[in-house]
C-alpha positions in Angstrom: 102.2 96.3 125.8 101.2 95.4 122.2 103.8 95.4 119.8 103.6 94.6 116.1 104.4 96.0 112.7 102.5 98.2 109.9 101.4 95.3 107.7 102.3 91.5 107.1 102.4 91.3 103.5 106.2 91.5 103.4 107.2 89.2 106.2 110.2 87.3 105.3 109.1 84.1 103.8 111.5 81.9 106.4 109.0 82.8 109.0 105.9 81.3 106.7 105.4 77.7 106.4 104.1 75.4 103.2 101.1 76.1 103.0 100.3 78.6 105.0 99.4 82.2 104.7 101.6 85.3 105.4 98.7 86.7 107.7 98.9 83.0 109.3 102.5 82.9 109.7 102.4 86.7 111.5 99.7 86.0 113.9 101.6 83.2 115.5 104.9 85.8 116.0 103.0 89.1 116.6 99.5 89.8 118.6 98.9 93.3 117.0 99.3 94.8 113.1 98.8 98.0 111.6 96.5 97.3 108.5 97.4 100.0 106.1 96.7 98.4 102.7 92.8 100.1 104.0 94.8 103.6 103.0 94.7 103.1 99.9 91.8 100.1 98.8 89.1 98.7 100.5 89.0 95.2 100.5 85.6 93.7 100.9 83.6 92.9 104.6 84.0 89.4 104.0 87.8 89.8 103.1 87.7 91.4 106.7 85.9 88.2 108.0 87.9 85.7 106.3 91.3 87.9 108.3 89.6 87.3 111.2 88.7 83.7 110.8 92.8 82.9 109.5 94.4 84.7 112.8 91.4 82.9 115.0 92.9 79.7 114.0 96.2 80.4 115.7 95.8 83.3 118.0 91.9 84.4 119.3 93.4 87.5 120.9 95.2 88.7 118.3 94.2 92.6 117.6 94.0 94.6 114.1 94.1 97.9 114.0 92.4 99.6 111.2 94.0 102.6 109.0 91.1 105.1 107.5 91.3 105.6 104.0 92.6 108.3 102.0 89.3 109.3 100.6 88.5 110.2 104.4 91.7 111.9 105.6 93.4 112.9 102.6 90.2 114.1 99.9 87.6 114.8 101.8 89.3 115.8 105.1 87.2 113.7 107.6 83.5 114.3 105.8 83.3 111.8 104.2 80.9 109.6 106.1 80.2 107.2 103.1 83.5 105.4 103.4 83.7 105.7 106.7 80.3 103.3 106.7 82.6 100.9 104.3 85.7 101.0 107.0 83.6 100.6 110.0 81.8 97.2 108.5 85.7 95.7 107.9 86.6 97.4 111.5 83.6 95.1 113.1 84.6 91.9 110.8 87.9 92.5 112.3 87.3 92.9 116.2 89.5 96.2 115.8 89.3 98.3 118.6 91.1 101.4 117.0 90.6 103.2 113.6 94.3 104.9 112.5 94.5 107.9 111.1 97.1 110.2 109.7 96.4 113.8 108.1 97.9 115.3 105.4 100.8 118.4 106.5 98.8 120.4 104.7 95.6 119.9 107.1 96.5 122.5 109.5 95.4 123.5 112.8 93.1 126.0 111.5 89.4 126.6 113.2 87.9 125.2 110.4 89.8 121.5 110.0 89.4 121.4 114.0 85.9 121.7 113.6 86.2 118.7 110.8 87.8 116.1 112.9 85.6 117.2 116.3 82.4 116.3 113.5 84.1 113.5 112.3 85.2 112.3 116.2 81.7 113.1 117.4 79.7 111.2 114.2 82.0 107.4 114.1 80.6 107.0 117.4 82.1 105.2 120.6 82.3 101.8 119.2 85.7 102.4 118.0 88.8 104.3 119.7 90.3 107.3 116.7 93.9 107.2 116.7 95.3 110.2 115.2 98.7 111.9 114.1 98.3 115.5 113.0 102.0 115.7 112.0 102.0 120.1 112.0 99.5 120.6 114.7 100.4 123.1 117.6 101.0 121.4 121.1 98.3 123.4 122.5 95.7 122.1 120.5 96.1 118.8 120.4 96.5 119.2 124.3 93.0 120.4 124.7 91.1 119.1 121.6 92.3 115.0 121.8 91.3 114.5 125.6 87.8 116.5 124.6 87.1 114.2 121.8 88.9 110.9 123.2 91.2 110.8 120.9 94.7 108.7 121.0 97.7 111.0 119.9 100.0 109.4 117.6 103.5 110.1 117.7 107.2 108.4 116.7 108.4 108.7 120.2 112.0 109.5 119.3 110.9 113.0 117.3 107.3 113.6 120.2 106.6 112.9 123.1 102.3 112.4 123.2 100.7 114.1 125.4 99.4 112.6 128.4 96.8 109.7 127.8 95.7 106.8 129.0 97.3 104.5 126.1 100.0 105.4 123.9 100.2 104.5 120.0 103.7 104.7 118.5 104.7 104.5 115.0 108.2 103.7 115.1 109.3 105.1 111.8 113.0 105.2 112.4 115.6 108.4 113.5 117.0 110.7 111.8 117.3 112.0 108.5 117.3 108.5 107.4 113.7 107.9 109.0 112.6 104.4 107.8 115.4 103.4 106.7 116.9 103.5 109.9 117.9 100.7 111.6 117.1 100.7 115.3 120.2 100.1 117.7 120.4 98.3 120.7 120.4 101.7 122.7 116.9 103.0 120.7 115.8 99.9 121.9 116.4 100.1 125.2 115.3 103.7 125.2 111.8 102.6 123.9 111.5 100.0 126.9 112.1 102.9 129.4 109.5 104.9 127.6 106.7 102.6 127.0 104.0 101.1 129.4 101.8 98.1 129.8 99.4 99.7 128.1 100.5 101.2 125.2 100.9 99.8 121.1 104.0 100.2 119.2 104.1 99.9 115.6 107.2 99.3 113.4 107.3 100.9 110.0 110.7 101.1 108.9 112.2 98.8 106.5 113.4 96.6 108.8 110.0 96.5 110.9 110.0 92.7 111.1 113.7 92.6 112.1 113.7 95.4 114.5 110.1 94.4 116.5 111.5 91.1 117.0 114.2 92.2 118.5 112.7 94.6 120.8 109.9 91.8 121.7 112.9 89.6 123.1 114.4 92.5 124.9 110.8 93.7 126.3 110.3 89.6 128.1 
């Protein structure tokens, strides 16, 4: 399994050393992140390269994962193909292998924003895997549309269970009315051992992501 967090920026500085970077400091703890600073700003291609050259230096198989902008999920509702040009040239600097995705709840299941992701799915290509949580979705259609397209369905695995897939992608948000500011107990933990697979990616994005992934990476050796 590939576990890791939503984002490195604000690992605790005891884990970074003089001199080194935060991105640095992560790859030698974690072999996976989330980058979701892409949600909101592009950073340049060669930004992308130089991420990749940093975490090269201390771990060659370390994986990003790549969030789509908000001009593509959240403005233009998957047509815009102009930024999804700019993402995939940072998705190639970075050796990602899957493009995250998250739609607004107001992006509902209706025939016409199906039709929008199948386009969207159908024009990025193959080169990348589409990871996507469609938070107010009906069961049914994700059930028939994701394995038609190949996409991954996204879930927090203590509110959903995904439907059945090859891989599984969870964003471990926290429980609860709390959500992520919940702190995950020893039991949740455990619980999310017995759920997950060799395969799948797990993603902490609660406050305590850093805290609570390193605690489940001990209890998953």
């Amino acid at each position: 399994m590939a576990i890791g967090c939503c984002g490195w920026s604000y690992l605790p500085k005891k884990f970074v050393s003089p001199g080194e970077s935060r991105l640095i400091a992560y790859a030698r703890l974690y072999s996976l992140v989330e980058v979701t600073s892409t949600f909101a700003q592009l950073p340049k291609t060669s930004t992308g390269r130089a991420w990749r050259k940093e975490v090269d230096e201390v771990n060659p198989n370390f994986e990003f994962a790549v969030k789509l902008p908000k001009l593509i999920t959240h403005v233009s509702h998957f047509t815009d193909m102009e930024t999804w040009e700019k993402i995939k040239s940072i998705g190639e600097a970075l050796n990602a292998k899957i493009m995250v995705a998250r739609a607004p709840r107001n992006f509902t299941d209706k025939k016409e924003n199906v039709r929008k992701v199948s386009n969207f799915a159908e024009s990025i290509g193959k080169k990348f895997k589409l990871a996507l949580e469609v938070p107010d979705w009906k069961r049914e259609t994700i059930e028939k549309l994701f394995p038609e397209l190949g996409l991954i369905h996204i879930v927090n695995p203590f509110e959903e269970e995904p439907i059945k897939q090859k891989l599984n992608y969870y964003h471990l948000n926290g429980r609860g009315e709390t959500m992520y500011r919940y702190r995950f107990k020893v039991e949740d933990l455990e619980l999310l051992k017995k759920k997950i697979n060799k395969k799948d990616y797990a993603l902490f994005n609660n406050i305590f992501l850093y805290e609570d992934s390193m605690r489940f990476m001990e209890l998953s050796k």
